[in-house]
N, C-alpha and C positions, 0 to 999 in steps of 0.2 A: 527336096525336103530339108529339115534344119537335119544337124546332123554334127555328132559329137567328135564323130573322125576327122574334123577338119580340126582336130585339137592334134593329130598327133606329128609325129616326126617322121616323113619319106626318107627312104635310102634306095639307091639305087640299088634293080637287083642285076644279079649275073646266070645269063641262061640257065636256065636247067634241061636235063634232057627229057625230052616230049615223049621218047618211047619205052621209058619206064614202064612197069606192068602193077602200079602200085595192089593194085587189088590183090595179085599173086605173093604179098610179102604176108608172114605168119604173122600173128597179131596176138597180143598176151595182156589179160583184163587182169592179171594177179593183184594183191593188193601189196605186195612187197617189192614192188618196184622205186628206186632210187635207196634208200638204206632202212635197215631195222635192226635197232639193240636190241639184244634179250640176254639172259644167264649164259646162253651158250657164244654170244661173243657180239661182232658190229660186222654186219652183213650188205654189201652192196649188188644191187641191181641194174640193170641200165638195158631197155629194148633199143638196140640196133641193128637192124635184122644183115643190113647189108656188110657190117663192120669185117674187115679182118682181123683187126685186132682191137682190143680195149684195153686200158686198165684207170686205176684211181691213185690219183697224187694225195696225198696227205701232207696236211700244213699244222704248223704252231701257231699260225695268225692266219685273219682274215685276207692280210692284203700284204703287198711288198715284202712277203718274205720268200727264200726257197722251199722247196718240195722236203719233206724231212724222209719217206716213202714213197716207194711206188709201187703198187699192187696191179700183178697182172691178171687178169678177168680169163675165165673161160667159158666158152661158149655153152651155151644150157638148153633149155626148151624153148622154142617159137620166138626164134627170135633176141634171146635174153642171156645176155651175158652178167656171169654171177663172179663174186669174193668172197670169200669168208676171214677176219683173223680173228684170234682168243679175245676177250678182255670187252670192255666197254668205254670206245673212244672218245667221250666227250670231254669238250673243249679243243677237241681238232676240229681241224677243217680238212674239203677236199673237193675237188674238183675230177670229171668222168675227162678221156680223150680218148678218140678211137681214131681208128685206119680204116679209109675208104678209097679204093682204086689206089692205092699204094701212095698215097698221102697223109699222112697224120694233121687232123683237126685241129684246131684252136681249145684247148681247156673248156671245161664249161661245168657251172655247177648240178648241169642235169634237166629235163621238164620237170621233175617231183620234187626238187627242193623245200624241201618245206620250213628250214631255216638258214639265214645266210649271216654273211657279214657283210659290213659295211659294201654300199652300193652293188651287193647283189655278186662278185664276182664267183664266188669260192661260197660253199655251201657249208652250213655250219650242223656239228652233233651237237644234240643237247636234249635234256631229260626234258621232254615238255611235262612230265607232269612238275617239274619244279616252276613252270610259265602259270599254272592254274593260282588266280588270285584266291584269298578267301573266301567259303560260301559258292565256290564255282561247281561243285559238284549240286548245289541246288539251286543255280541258276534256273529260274524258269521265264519264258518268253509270255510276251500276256498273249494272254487266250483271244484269237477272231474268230467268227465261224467261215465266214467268207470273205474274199479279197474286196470288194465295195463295200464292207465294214471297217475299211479303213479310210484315213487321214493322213496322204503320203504327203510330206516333208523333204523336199530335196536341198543336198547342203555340201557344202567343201568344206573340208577342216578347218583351211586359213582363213577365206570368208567368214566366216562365223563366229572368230575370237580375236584374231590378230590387230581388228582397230582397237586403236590406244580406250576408246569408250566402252571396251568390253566388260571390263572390269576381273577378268580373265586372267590369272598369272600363266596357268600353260598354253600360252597362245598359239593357234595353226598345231598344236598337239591332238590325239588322240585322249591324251587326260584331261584335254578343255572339257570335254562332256563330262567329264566325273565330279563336276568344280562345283560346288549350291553355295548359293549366298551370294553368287555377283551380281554385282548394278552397275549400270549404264552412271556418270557424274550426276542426274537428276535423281538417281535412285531407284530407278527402274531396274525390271529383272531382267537379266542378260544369261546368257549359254544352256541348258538343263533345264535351266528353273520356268525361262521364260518359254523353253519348249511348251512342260505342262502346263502353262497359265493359259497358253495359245488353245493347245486341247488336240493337237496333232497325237495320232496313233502311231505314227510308224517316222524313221528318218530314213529317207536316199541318200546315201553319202556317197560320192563322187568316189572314184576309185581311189581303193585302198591297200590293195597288193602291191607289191615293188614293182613299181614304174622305172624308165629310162634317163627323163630328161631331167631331172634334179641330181645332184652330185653331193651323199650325201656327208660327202668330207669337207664340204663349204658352206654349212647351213645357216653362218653369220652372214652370208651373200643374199638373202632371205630369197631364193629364186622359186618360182610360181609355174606351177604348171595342174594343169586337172588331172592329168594323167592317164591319158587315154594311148600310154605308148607302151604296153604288156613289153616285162620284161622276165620276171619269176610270177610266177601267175599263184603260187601256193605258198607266199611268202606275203606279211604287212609290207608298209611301205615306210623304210628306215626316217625318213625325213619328218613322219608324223611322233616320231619316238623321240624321247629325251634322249636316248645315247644311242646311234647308227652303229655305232661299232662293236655292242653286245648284243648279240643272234636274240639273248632271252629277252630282254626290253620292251622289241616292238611287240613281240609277241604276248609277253605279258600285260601291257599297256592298251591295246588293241581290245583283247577282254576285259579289264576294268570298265575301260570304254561300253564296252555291251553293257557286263553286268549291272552299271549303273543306271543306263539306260532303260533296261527290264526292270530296273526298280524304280523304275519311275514310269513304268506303266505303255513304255514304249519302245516299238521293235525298230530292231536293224534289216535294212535292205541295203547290199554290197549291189555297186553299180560293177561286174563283171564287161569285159570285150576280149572272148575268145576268137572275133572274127578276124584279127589281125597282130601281129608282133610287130615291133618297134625295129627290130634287125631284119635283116631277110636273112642272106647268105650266113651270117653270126649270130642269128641266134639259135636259143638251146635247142629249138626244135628240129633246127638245117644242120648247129654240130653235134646232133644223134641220129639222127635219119635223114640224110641230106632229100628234099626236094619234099617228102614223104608228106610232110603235113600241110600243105601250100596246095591251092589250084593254079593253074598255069595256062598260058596261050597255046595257040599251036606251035608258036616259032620257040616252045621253052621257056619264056619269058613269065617273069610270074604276073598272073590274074592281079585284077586293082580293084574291086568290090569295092573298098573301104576307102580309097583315097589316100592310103598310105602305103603304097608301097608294096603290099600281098592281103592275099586273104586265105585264109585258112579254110580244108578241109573236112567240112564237119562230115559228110556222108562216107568218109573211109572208115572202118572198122577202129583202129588205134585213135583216130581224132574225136572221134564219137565217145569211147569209152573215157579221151582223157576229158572231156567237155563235164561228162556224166557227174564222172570221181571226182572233179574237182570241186564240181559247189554241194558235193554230195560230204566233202569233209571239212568245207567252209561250213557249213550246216550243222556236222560235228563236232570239230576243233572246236568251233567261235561259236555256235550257238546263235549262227546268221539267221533271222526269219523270212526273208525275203529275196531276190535276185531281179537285178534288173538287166537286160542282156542291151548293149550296143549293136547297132547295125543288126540285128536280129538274123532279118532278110537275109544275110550272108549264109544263115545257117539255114540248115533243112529240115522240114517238118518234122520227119521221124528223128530227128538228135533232139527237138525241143517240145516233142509228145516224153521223150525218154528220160530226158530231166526235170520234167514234171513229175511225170509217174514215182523215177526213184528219190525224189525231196519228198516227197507224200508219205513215201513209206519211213521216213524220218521223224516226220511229224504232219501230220494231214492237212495241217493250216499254213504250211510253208506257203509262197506264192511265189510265182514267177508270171512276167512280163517285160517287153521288150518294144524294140525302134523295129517296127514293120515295114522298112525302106532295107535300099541300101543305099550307097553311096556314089555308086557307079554300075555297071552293068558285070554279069557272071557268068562265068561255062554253065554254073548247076542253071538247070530246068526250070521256066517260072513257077509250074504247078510244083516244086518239090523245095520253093522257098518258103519261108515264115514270112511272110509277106504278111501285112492288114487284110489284103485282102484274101488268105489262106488261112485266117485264123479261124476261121470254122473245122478247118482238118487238125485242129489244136485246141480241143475242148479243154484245159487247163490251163490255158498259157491267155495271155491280155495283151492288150495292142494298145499305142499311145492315136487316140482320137486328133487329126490334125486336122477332122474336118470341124470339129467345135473348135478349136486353136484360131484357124484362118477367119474364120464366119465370125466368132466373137468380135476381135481386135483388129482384123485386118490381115491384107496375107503378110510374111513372115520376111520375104523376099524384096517387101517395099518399104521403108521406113514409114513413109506419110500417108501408105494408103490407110482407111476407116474401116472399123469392121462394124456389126448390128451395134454394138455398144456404143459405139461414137459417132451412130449418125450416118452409118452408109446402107440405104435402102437396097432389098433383093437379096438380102442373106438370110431370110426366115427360115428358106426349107434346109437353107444347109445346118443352120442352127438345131431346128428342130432333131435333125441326126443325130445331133450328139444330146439332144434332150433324152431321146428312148433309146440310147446306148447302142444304138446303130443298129438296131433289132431291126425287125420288119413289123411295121405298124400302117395300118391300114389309111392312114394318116396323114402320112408324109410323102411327098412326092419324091422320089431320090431323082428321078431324074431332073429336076432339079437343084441336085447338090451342086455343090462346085469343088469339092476331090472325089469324093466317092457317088457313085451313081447305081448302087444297091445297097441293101443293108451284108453285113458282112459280120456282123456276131450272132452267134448262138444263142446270146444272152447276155445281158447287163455287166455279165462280170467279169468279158473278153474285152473290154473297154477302159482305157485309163483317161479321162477330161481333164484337160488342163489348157492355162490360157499361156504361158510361157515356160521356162526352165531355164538352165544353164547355157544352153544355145542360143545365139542371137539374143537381140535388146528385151530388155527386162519388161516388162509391163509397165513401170515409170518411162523410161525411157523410150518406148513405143508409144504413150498416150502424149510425151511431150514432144514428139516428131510429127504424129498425124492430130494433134491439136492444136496448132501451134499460137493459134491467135487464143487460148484460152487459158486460164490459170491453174492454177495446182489443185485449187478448190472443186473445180469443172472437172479435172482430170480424174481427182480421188473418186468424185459420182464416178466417173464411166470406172474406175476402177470396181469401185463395189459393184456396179450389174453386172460387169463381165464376172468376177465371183462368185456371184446371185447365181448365176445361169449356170455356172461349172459345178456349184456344190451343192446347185437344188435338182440334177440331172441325172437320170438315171447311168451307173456307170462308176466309175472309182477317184473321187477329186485328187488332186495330184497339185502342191501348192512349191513355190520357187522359194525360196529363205531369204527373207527380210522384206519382201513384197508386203507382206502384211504392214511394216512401216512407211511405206513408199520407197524401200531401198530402190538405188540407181547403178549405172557402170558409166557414165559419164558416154553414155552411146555410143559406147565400144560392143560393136558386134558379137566378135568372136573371139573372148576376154584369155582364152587358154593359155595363155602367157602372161599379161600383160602383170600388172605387178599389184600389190596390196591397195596399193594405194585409189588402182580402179575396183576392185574387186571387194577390196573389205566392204563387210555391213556397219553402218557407222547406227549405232546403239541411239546415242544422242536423235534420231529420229523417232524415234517411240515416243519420247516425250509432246515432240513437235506435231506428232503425228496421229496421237492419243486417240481422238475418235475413229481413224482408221484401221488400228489396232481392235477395241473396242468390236467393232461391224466384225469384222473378221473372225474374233474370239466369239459373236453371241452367233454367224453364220456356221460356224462347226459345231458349236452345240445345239445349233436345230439340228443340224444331220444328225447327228449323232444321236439324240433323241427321237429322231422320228424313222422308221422304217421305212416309210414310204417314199422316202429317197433313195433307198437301197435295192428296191425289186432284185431278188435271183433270178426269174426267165422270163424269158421274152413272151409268156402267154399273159402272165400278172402285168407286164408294158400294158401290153395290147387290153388287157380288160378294163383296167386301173388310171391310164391315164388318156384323158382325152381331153384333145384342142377344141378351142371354140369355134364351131364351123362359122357362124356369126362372126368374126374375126377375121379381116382377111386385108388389112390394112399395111401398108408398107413402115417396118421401124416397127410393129408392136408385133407379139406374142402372148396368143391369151391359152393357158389350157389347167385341166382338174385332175387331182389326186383325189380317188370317189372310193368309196366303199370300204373306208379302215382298209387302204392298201397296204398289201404286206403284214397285218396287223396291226397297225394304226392306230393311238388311240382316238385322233381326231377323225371324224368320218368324211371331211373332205376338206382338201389346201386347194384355194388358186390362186394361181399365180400369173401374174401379167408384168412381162417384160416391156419397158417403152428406151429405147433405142434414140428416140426422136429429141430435139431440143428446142420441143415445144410441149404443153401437159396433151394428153388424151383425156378423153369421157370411156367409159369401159360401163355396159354395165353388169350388176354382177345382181346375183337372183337375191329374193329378199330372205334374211335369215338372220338369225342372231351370231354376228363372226368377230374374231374376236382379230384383233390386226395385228400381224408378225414383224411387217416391213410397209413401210410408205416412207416417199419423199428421201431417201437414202440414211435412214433409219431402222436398224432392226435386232429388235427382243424377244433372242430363242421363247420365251414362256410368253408373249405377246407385252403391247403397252397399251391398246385401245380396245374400243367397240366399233361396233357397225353395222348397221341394219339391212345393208343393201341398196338395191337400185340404182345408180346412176353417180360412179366416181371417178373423180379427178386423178390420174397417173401422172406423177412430176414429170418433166422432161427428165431423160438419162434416169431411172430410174428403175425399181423393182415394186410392185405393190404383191405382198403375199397375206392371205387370209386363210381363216380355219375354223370349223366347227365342231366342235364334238356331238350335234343330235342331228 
């Protein structure tokens, strides 16, 4: 599978011992765990169940200077060694160190940091309510009812501002979203603005906790990375902030960033990977609980799920609860509406039923979903992974569809190979999969899918459709590898049916940032490093790319307008939409939205997929329809008539029609 862990940084690890009894270690959910100011003074926490000894160093600075204090910890309930002194420390900093087997650990600013200094070392006090912007107490998230009532948007900060055509002054920052009024040199709208003109609900943004591999004492080095190498998992990530070296900054910067966002009518979804650290043996989780939060071989060795290096233990008691709390006060703190989890599959059903349940009780329209793979193989149990295919024992949680991915465009693994959109015959049933949201529909053959060979959701809304992401080549880039003898003009059609098919399908569209202009990475696979230059969205395509834009912008406002895209369960699939048995032709897809599905105002859509690059004849029943899409043109409110009988479908094309009697 594609797979975002190939973004991060391996470290070799050093055995651990295998006959640890981790289950046997006390485990403590308190929520005063790492520090708490209050009138009665600044109070530190720290679970180390095995430690002999602890205590907390206290700094005057973030970095390079000595200890000014040192506070010795004593041992408390389950596990938890406490401090207390008078006063309210902030503008210090400090870092935990404890004694294990009669060795003293490395510093470390904690797992619960929740703010740091500059590149994360040393953990910072500070008044967050002084981080709350203006109007943050009535921040409010826009209202969805259900997760396939949205329009996810996936994005990196730097991608999305840093080309010179941005028209962006805070570039690759967290303030670029807060920015209105930029244009592209043509004058087009660029960062925020151009969000809402697009008509997207919701933004994915690539991770944005303090990551590893950027250094954020060099950020004139403009170094690049997505960030998939968890370092402080409860902390922004310094390098998106104007100044790295003031704790309050990122954190204030980071909400603006939302709050602007909500005002403009659109949610945040934080791309989380609790499934692995960027350290093994150094990081915060090995110098508090050495071995404690990692699965492991038999020989000691740490487990490699993720491809980098360990994976973490979701099914232990303390891994669980820290997985829980943590996007439980992302959801809090920042007012996050969404969570996208990496390598999902690493983790286990019951941890990602748990984080569902307690975002829900947050706000009932939170949403979570995740990579239903992993990245390598795992001690945990298949049936007790979040796997795609366990997502039925996860009736809250959404799985990314890879069998509409492959079948649309091509598999993922081959640059040149064709998927239904460009001409490659024998993908219909896998298509059709991802048409009814992988339900079970009377309909579809699964056995002839080509990933999945049952349906494997509950319902529509365990399902995320998409035709690319951040992984692997972009959808320009894939169309000009497996097209090669054709032009950009040819490509853009197969672009818009592969789109046609993702956001006319039952299930949740999921769209890549700046596809909509034909953005490219210059056929860089696996971009997680490489530099702006491959990476940045160059603005200046929107102009050139105007009709593309265009299709995109009026194919979200049909969704968006018609319900009948959206089905909640798998019985309304099953009623609501049916293929044409009469159809059964290689490269075309004929099927009906019948009966004001979902509530509807039109009383039936069909729609016919042609694949092929040559037209079809199709014919369609005789009625008064009014035309939405034909020939790679399409106007959410329609732009023709049509009487029926006997029509022409362009090569590479989508033909959708509608009635309202």
């Amino acid at each position: 599978m594609a797979v975002s862990a190939l973004a991060c940084l391996p470290n070799e690890a050093e055995s651990q011992n295998p006959d640890v009894v981790y289950s046997e270690y006390e485990t403590y959910n308190g929520r005063d765990l790492e520090l708490t100011v209050n009138d009665s003074g600044t109070h530190f926490a720290l679970w180390s169940p095995k430690a002999q000894q602890a205590q907390v160093l206290i700094y005057e600075s973030g970095r390079n200077t000595p200890a000014v204090d040192t506070l010795q910890m004593s041992r408390s309930e389950r596990g938890v060694w406490r401090v207390s002194v008078p006063g309210k420390l902030y503008g210090m900093f400090y870092t935990f160190q404890v004694r294990v087997n009669g060795k003293w650990l490395s510093e470390t600013p904690g797992v619960w940091a929740k703010a740091v200094g500059v590149n994360g070392k040393r953990a910072a006090i500070i008044d967050f309510e002084s981080t709350n912007p203006e109007g943050w107490d009535t921040d409010k998230s826009p209202e969805i009812k259900a997760i396939n009532d949205a329009v996810i948007y996936e994005m990196h900060h730097r991608d999305f501002s840093m080309h010179p055509s941005s028209g962006i002054a805070n570039k690759g920052k967290f303030l670029a979203l807060t920015e209105s009024g930029t244009t592209s040199p043509y004058g087009d709208k660029t960062g925020i603005d151009h969000l809402k003109e697009l008509g997207v609900t919701h933004v994915h943004i690539l991770p944005s906790y303090d990551y590893n591999s950027v250094d954020e004492t060099q950020l004139p080095s403009n170094q690049y990375n997505w960030g998939y190498d968890p370092y402080n998992y409860n902390v922004p990530e310094g390098s998106y902030s104007t100044n790295p070296s003031d704790p309050s900054v990122r954190i204030r910067e980071m909400k603006q960033m939302v709050k602007a966002l909500h005002e403009a009518g659109i949610g945040v979804i934080m791309d989380v990977v609790y499934n692995h650290t960027s350290l093994n043996d150094d990081s915060n989780f090995s110098l508090t609980a050495p071995g404690y939060y990692y699965r492991h071989k038999p020989d000691g060795s740490y487990s490699d799920a993720s491809a980098c290096g360990n994976e973490t233990a979701s099914e232990r008691k303390q891994v669980r609860d820290y997985i829980v709390n943590s996007v439980k006060y992302w959801a809090d703190e920042y007012h996050i509406d969404g969570f996208r989890f990496d390598l999902m599959a690493i983790h286990d059903t019951a941890t990602m039923n748990e984080v569902a349940r307690e975002l829900k009780t947050i706000r009932p329209d939170i949403f979570v979903y995740g990579e239903g793979w992993t990245a390598g193989d795992s001690p945990l149990p298949i049936e007790q992974r979040a796997l795609k295919e366990n997502v039925s024992a996860m009736p809250q949680v959404a799985v990314f569809s890879d069998d509409i991915r492959d079948a649309v465009k091509g598999h993922y693994t081959d640059a040149t190979d064709r998927g239904f959109a460009t001409g490659k015959p024998g993908l219909e049933e896998t298509v059709k999969i991802g048409i009814v949201g992988a339900t079970a529909h009377p309909q579809v053959d699964y056995s002839k899918g080509n990933n999945s060979k049952k349906p494997y959701a509950l319902s529509p809304t365990q399902v995320i459709n998409y035709v690319s992401c951040h992984d692997d080549l972009t959808l320009t880039d894939k169309l000009r590898a497996s097209l090669p003898d054709k032009d950009d003009s040819m490509r853009q059609r197969a672009a818009k049916l592969a789109q046609t098919i993702v956001f006319t399908s039952q299930g949740t569209p999921f769209l890549f940032a700046g596809e909509e202009i034909f953005r490219d990475k210059k056929g860089v696979h696996n971009s997680y490093k490489s530099p702006d230059s491959v990476n940045a969205i160059d603005w200046s395509l929107k102009q050139k790319n105007a009709d593309l834009f265009q299709y995109y912008q009026e194919l979200i406002k049909l969704r968006k307008e018609h319900p009948a895209f959206r089905m909640k369960t798998a019985g309304d699939v099953e009623r609501h939409l049916v293929f044409d048995k009469k159809e059964n032709r290689p490269g075309v897809i004929t099927y009906m939205l019948k009966d004001n599905a979902n509530g509807d105002s039109w009383k039936e859509i069909m729609l016919v997929f042609n694949g092929n690059d040559a037209p079809v004849d199709v014919n369609v029943p005789k009625a008064d329809w009014l035309v939405v899409a034909q020939d790679g043109r399409l106007v959410a409110k329609g732009f023709g008539k049509s009487s029926g009988g006997k029509m022409s479908v362009a090569p590479c094309s989508a033909l959708i029609l509608a009635r309202e009697k």
